[in-house]
Rosetta silent file (secondary structure, phi, psi, omega in degrees, C-alpha in Angstrom):
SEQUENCE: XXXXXXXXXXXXXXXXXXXXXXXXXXXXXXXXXXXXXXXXXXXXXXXXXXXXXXXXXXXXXXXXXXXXXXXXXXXXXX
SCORE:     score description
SCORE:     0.000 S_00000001
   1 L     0.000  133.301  166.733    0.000    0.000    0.000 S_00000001
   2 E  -114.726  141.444 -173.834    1.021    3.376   -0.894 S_00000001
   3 E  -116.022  122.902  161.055    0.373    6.693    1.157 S_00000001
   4 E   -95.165  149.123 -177.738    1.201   10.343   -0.343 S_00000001
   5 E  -144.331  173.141  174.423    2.005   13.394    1.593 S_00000001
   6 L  -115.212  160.704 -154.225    3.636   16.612    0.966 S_00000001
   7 H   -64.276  -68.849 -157.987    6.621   17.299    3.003 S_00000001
   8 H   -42.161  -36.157 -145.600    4.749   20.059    5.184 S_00000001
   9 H  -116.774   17.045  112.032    2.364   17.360    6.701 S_00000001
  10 H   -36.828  -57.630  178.055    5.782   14.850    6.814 S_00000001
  11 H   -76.239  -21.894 -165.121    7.330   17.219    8.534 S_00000001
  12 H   -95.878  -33.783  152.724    4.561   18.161   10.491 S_00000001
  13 L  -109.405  113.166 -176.778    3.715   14.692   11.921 S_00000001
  14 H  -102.143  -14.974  177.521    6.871   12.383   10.859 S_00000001
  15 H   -51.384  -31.755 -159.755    5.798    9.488   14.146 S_00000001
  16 H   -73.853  -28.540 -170.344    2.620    9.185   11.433 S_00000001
  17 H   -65.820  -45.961  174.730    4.854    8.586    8.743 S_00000001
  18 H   -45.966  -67.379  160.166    6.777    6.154   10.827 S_00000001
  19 H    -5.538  -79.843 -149.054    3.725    4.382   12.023 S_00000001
  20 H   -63.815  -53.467  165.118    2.562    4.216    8.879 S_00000001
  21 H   -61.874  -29.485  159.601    5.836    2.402    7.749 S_00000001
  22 H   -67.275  -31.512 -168.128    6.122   -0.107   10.779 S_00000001
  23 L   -95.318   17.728  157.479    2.918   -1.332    9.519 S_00000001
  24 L   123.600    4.169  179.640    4.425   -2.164    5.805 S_00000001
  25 L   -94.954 -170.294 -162.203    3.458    0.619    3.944 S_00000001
  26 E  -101.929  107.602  154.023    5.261    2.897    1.115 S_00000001
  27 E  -145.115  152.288  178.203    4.943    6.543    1.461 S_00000001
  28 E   -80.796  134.495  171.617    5.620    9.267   -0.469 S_00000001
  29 E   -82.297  104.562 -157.732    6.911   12.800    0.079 S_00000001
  30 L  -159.644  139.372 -175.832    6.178   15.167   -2.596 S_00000001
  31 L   -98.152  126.854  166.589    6.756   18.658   -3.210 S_00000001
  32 L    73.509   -8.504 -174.406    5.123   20.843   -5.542 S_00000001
  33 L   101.167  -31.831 -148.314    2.598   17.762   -6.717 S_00000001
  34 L  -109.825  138.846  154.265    6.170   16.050   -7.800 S_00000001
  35 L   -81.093  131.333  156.317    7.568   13.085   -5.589 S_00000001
  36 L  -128.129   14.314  158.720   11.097   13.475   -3.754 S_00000001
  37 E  -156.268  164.874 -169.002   11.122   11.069   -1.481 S_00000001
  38 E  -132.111  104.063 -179.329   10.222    7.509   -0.837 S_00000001
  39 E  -110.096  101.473 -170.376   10.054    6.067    3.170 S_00000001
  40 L  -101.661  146.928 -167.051   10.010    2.343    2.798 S_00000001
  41 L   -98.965  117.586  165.555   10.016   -0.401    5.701 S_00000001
  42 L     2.259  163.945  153.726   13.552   -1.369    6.763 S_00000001
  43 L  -112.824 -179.164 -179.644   14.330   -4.746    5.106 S_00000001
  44 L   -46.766    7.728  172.203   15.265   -7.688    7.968 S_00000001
  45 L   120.213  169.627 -174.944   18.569   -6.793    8.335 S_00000001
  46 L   -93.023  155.749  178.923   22.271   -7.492    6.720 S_00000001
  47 L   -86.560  148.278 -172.064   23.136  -10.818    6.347 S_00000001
  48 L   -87.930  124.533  161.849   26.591  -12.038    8.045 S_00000001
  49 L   -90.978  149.928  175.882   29.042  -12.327    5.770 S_00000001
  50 L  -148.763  137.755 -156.714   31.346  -15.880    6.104 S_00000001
  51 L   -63.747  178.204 -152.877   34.692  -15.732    4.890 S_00000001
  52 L    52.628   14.040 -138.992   35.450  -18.782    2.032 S_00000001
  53 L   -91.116  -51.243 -176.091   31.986  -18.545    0.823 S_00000001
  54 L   -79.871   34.952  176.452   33.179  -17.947   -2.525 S_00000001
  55 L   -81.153  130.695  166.691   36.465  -20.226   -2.408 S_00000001
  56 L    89.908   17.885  169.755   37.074  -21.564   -5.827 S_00000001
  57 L  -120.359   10.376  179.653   34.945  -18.827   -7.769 S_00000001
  58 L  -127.231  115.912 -170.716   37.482  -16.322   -7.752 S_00000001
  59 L  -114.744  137.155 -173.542   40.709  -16.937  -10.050 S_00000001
  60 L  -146.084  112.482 -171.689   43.175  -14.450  -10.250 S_00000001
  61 L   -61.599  160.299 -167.595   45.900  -14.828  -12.774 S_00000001
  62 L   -84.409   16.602  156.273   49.371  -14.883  -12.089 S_00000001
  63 L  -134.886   50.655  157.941   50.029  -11.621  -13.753 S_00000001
  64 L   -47.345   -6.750 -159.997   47.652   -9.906  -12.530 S_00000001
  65 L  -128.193  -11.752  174.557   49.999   -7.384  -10.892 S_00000001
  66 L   -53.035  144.132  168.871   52.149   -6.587  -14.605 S_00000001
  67 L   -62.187   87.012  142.290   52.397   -3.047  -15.163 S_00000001
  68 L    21.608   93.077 -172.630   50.038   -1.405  -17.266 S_00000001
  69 L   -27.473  143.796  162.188   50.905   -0.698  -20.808 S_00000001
  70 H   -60.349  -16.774  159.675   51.940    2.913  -21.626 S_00000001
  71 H  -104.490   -9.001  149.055   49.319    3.937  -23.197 S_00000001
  72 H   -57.314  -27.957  175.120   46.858    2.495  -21.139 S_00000001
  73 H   -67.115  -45.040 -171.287   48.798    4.333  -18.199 S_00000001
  74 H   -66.626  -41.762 -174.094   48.458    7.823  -20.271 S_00000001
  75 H   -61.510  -13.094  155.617   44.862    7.724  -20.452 S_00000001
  76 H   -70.188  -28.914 -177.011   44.538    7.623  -16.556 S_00000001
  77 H   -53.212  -54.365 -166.574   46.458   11.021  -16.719 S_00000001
  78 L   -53.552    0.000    0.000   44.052   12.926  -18.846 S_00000001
């Protein structure tokens, strides 16, 4: 479900907007008639990263570390 407001009545109650976003809904901020903002419900949280998880999908050649051609070098320069 989406709710629109204009920033004045965002600003003027923002606990409604929260409310209104604890219980799952979308709502919009908009200025002018025009949307600028979007206040969206958290999502469950970041997931824990665990080290190896990608062992044996990442190959990295052994000359991976040669120096960069010269003219490939000039073109960071510009």
């Amino acid at each position: 479900m989406s709710i629109t407001m204009t920033v004045r009545e965002a600003q003027g109650d923002f606990s409604k907007v929260l409310a209104q976003v604890s219980q799952g809904a979308e709502v919009i901020i908009a200025e002018d008639g025009h949307p600028v903002a979007r206040v969206v419900p958290a999502s469950g949280g970041v997931a824990r990263r665990r080290p190896g998880s990608a062992a044996g999908q990442v190959v990295v050649h052994a000359d991976f570390d040669v120096p960069l051609p010269p003219e490939v070098l000039e073109s960071f320069e510009q």
